[in-house]
C-alpha positions in Angstrom: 0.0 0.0 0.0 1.2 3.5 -0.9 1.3 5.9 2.3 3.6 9.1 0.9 5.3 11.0 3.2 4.7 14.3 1.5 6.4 16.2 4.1 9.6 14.2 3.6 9.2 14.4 -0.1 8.2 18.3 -0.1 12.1 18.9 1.9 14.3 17.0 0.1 12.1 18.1 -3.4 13.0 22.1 -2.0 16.4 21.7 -0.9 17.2 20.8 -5.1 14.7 23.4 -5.8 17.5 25.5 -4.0 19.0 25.2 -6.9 16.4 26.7 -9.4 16.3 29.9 -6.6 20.0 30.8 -7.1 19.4 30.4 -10.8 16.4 32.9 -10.6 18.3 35.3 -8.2 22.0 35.2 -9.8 19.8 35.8 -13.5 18.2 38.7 -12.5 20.2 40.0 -10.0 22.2 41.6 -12.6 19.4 43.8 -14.3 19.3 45.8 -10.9 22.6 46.2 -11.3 22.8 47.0 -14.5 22.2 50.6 -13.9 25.3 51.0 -11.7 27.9 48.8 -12.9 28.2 50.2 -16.1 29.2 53.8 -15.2 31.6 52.2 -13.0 33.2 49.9 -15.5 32.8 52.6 -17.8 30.9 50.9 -20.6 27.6 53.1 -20.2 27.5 54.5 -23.8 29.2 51.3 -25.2 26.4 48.4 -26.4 28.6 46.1 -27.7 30.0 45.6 -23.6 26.5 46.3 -22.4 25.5 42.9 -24.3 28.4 41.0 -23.4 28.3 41.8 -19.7 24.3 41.1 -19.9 25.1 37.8 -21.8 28.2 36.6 -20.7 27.0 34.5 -17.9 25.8 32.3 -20.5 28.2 31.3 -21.9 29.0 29.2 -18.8 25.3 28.2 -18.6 26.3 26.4 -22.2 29.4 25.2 -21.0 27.3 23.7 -17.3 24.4 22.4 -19.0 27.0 20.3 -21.6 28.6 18.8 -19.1 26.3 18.4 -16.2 24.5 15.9 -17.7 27.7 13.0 -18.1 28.5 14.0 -15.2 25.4 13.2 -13.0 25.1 9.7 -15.2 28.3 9.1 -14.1 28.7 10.2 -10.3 25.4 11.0 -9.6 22.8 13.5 -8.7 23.6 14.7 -5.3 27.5 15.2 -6.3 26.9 17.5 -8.5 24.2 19.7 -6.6 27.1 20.2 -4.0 28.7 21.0 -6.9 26.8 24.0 -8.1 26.2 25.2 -4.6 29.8 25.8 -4.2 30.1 27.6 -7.8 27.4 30.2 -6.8 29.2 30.7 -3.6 32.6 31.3 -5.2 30.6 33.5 -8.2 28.4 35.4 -5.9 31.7 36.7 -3.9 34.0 37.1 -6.4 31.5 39.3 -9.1 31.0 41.8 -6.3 34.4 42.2 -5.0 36.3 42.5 -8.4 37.4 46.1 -9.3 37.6 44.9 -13.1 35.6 44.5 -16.1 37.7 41.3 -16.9 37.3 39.8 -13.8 33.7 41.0 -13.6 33.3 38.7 -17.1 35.4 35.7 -15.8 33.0 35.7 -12.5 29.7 36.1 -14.1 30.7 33.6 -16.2 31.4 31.0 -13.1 27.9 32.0 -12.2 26.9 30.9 -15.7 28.4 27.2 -15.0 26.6 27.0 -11.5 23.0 27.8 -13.7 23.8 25.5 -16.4 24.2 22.6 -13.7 21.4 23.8 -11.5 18.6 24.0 -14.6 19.8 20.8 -15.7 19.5 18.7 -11.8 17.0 20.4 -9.8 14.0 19.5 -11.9 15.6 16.1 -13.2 16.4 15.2 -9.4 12.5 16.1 -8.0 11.2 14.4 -11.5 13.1 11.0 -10.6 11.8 10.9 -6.8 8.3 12.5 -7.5 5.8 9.9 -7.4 3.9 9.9 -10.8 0.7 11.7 -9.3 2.3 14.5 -7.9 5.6 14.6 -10.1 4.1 17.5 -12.5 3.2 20.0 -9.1 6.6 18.9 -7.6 8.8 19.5 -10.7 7.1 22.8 -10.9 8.3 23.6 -7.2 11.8 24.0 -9.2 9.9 26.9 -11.1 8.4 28.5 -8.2 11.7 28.7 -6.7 13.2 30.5 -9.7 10.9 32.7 -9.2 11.3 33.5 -5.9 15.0 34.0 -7.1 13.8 36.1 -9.1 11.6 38.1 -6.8 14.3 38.2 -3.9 16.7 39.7 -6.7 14.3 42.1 -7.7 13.6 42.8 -4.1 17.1 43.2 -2.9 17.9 45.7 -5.9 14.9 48.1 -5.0 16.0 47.7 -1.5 19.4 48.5 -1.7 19.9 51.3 -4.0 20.0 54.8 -2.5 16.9 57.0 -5.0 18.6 58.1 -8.3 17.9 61.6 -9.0 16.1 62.2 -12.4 18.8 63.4 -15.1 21.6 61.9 -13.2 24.6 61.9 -15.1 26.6 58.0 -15.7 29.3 60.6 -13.5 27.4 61.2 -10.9 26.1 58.0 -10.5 29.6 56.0 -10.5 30.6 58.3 -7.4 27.4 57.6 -5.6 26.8 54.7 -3.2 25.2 52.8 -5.9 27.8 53.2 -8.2 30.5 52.4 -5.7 29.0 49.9 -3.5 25.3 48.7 -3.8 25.6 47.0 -6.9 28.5 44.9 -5.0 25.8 44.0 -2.4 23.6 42.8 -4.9 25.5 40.0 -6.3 27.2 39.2 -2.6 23.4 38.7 -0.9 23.2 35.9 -3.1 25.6 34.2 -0.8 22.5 33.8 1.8 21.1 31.2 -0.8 23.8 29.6 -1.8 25.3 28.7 1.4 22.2 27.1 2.8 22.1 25.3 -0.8 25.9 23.9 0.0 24.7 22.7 3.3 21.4 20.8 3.3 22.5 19.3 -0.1 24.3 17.2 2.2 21.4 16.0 3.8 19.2 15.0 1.2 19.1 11.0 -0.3 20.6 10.0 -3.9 18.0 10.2 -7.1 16.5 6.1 -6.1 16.8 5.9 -9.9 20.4 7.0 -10.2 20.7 4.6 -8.0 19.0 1.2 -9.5 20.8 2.3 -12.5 24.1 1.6 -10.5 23.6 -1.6 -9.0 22.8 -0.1 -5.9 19.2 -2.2 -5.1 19.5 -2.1 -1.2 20.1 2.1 -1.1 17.8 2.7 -3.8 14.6 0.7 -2.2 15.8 2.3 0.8 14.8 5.9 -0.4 11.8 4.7 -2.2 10.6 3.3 0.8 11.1 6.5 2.9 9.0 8.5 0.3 5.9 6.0 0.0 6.6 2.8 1.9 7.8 -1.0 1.6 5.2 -1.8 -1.0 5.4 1.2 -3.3 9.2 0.7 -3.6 9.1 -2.9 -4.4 6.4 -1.9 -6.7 8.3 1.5 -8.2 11.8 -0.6 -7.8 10.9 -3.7 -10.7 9.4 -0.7 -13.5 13.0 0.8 -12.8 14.5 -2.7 -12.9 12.3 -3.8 -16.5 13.5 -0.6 -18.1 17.1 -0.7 -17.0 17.1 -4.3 -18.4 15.9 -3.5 -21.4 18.2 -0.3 -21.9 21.3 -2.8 -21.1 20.5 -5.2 -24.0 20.0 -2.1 -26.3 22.9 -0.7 -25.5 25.5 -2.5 -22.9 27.6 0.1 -22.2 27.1 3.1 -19.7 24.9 5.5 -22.0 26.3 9.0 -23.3 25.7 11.6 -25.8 26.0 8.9 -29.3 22.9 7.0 -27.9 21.1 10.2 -28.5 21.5 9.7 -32.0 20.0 6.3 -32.1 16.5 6.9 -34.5 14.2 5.9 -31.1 15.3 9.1 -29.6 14.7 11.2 -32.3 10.7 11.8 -31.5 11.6 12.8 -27.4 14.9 14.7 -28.3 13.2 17.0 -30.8 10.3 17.5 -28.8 12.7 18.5 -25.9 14.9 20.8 -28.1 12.3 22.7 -29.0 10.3 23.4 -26.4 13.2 24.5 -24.5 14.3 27.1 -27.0 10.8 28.0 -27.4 10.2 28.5 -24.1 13.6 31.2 -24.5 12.5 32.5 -27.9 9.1 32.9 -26.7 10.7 36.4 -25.5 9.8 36.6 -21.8 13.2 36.9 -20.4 13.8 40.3 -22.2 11.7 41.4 -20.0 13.5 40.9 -16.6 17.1 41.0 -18.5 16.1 44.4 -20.3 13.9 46.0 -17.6 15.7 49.1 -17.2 14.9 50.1 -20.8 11.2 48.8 -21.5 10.2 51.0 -18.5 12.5 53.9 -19.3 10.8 53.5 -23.1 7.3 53.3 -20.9 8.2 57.1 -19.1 9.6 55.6 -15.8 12.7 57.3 -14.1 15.2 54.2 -12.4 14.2 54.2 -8.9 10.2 54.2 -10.4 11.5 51.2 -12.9 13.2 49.1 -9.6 9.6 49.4 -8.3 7.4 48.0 -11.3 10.3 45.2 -11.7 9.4 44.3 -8.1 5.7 44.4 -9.3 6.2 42.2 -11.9 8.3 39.3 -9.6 5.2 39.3 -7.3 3.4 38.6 -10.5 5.4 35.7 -11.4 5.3 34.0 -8.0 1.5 34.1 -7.7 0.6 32.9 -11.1 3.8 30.1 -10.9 1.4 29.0 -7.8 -1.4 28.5 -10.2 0.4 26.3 -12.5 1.2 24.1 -10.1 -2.5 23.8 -9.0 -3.4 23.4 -12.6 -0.5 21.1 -14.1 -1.5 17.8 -12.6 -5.2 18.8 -13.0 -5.8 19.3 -16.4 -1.9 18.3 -17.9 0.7 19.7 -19.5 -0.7 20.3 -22.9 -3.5 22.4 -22.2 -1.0 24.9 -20.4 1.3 25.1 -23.1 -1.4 26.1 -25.1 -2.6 28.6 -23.4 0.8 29.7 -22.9 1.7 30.0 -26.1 -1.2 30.9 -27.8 -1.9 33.9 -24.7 1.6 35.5 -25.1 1.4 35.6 -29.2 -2.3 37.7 -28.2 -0.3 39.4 -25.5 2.8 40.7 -27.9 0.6 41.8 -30.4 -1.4 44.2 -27.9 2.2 45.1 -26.4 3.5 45.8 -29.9 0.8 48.2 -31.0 1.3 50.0 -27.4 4.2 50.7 -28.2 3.5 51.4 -32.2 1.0 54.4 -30.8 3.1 55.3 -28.0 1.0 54.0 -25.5 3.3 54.4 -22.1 2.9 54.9 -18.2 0.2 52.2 -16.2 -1.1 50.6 -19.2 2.0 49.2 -20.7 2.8 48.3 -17.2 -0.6 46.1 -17.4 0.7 44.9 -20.6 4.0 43.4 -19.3 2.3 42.2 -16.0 -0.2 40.1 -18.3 2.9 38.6 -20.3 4.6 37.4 -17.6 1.3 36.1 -15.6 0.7 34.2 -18.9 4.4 32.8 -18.8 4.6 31.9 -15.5 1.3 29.5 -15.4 2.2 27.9 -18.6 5.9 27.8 -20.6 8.0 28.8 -17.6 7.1 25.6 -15.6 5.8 23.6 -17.9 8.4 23.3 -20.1 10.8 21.8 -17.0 7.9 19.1 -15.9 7.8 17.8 -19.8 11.8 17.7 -20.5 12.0 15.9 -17.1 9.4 13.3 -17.6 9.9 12.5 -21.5 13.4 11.0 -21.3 14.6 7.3 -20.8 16.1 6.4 -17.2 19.5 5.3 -18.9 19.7 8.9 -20.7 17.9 11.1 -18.9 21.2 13.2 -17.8 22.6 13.3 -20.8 19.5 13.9 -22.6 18.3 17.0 -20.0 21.9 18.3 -20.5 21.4 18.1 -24.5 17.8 20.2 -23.6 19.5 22.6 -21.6 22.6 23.3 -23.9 19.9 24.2 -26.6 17.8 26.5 -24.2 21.0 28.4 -22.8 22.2 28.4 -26.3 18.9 30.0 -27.4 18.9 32.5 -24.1 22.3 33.5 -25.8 20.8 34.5 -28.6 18.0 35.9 -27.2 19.5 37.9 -24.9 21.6 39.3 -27.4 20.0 40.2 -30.1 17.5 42.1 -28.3 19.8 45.6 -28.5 19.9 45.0 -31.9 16.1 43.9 -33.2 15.3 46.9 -30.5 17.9 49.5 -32.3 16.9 48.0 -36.2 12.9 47.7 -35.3 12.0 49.4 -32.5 9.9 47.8 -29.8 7.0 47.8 -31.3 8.6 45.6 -34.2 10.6 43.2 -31.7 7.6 42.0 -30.0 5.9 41.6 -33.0 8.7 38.8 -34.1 8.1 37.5 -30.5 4.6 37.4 -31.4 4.9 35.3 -34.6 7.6 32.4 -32.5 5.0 32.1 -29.8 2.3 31.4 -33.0 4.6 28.7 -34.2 5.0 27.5 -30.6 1.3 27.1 -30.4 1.1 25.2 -33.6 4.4 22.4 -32.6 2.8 21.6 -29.4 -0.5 21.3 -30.8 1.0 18.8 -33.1 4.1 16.5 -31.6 3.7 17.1 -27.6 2.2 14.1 -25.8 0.3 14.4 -22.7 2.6 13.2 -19.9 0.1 13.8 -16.6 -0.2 10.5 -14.3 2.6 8.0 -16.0 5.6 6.9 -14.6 8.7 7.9 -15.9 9.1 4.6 -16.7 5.7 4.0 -19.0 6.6 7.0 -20.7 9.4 5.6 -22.3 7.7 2.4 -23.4 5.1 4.7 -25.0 7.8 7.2 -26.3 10.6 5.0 -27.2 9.6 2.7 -30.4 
């Protein structure tokens, strides 16, 4: 009989959610920032180092989410969400004590790998303990603690920066506190997180399927039967052991990135490649990176602009809340959707706001209607399909092959904005964000499966042929 201990599956599910809150808070943190590092690094009227300090932390979000994923097939989960805790430690120190634009890069970059590990294991991790039932609302914990990240960010920018007078000079602001000082803090509170990550990841148990992958029966019934009991682990323990044997005869040695080009993983791999780059291309992030100038554009002074931004975090926790009421109600499919389908209505209203100069409280609606749309659909639904569609013997690999294409899209993304913004307009960029959201709409119409109440491990008989 299955008795779950949701209170002991709810702890250990947070403390690798940890993860997906330092990824949320180290994302962000630096669009607060933004405003006061540049006149002290001296790049405020340059856009080429604008983008590359904006973008930059990405490139070691690529490099983490490559290599995260061998790397937790072959030492395991836990290992390597120490591992991460420990980067956004050295990361969050090091980016606010430097005195360089070099060494501003090289730390932001650190940051980067910490992410790229992070998005690849927290949601994997809950996914692979998460009883089928409640694996879509757990998974999306990982979401809702992004977006706490997020909101704590966002929070600790408006807090500490000192007002900004109106028509203050890039001057004037690097001699200020904020210039000087208060962005440092922003990047060192981030230490908070991370150390409390570092410690309790101690504390939690190995992924039970990590485990059974490697042999290790006793330890892995063990945690099974600590989540839901002696006869749910024997029970979840032989679909683990069928699939595992089956995996071996396909392929006897230890899986790594040339199984993924074997043809029965070409349906699950291109429907996790592009959901994750949709989910970037989709254009939501532009909004938190860019936040500074989409309000400035909207009439908003900086110290009003640190305010909305704080508006729009409290947005995306409440409505991340309502996709995890939702996702194991009505699935995954209707969310993404709606997602999809709301944000390409949602970009065309934002686009013709900005197209007739609409500006003040009703673009702020605008925005705050985008991101409510995001957050209950593609921003956590995206992590619940990726973690749920992929075979046990692959699943790190495969997760780190997802990720590498989101970051790599979130590169693009994030870097192009300045230029569609500078070539279009606003108006125009959202309009293109707008038409990739319509094609969204029509892919997961078409090729994504309903995953709500399976097992991990009848998902890939059904999606494996």
């Amino acid at each position: 009989m299955k008795r779950i201990d949701y209170s002991y599956l709810f702890l250990i599910s947070l403390v690798s959610a940890m993860g997906g809150l330092l990824f949320g808070y180290d994302w962000v943190v630096i669009g607060g920032a933004k405003p006061f590092y540049e006149p002290f690094f001296g790049i405020a009227d340059n856009p080429v180092m604008q983008g590359w300090a904006m973008s930059s932390a990405l490139v070691g979000c690529l490099a983490g989410a490559l290599l995260a994923g061998k790397f937790c097939d072959l030492y395991g989960r836990k290992k390597m969400l120490i591992a991460a805790a420990a980067l956004f430690i050295a990361a969050a120190v090091g980016t606010g004590a430097v005195d360089g634009f070099s060494m501003f890069i090289f730390y932001r970059i650190l940051g980067g790998f910490a992410i790229g590990i992070a998005s690849n294991l927290s949601p994997m991790y809950i996914a692979e303990i998460a009883p089928a039932e409640l694996r879509g609302r757990f998974v999306s914990m990982n979401q809702l603690t992004i977006v706490l990240g997020i909101l704590a960010a966002q929070i600790t920018n408006w807090l500490l920066a000192e007002p900004v007078p109106e028509g203050a000079t890039a001057d004037f602001i690097r001699e200020s506190w904020n210039g000087q000082m208060g962005w440092r803090w922003m990047f060192w509170a981030g230490n908070v997180p991370a150390v409390l990550f570092f410690v309790f990841s101690f504390l939690i148990p190995e992924s039970p399927r990590w485990l059974a992958l490697d042999g290790r029966r006793e330890k892995a019934v063990r945690v099974l039967a600590r989540i839901g009991g002696a006869e749910y682990a024997e029970e979840e323990y032989r679909r683990m052991e069928a699939t595992i044997e089956k995996d071996r005869k396909n392929s006897p040695s230890r899986a790594g990135f040339r199984q993924m080009l074997h043809p029965s993983m070409r349906r699950v791999l291109v429907i996790g490649i592009v959901l994750a780059v949709f989910q970037q291309w989709c254009g939501i992030n532009v909004i938190f990176n860019y936040a500074q100038e989409i309000f400035q554009a909207a009439g908003y002074g900086i110290s009003d602009t640190l305010m909305n931004i704080v508006v729009t975090g409290v947005t995306n926790v409440v409505f991340t809340l309502v996709a995890i009421f939702l996702v194991d109600r009505i699935g995954r499919r209707p969310l993404l959707l709606f997602g999809a389908g709301g944000l390409a209505v949602i970009y065309l209203l934002m686009g013709a706001a900005y197209r007739f100069g609409l500006s003040g409280i009703a673009l702020l609606v605008i925005v705050v209607a985008a991101i409510a749309c995001y957050a209950m659909s593609l921003a956590p639904i995206m992590w619940v399909v990726i973690s749920e569609i992929f075979p046990n013997a692959v699943r790190g690999v495969a997760m780190s092959v997802a990720t590498f294409a989101l970051w790599a899209a979130c590169f693009v993304l994030t870097y192009t904005f300045p230029l569609l913004n500078s070539m279009l307009g606003a108006a125009g960029t959202f309009w293109i964000y707008g038409l990739i959201c319509l094609a969204g709409f029509l892919f997961v119409g078409r090729c994504v499966p309903e995953t709500k109440n399976k097992s991990l491990e009848d998902l890939e008989k059904e999606l494996i042929k």
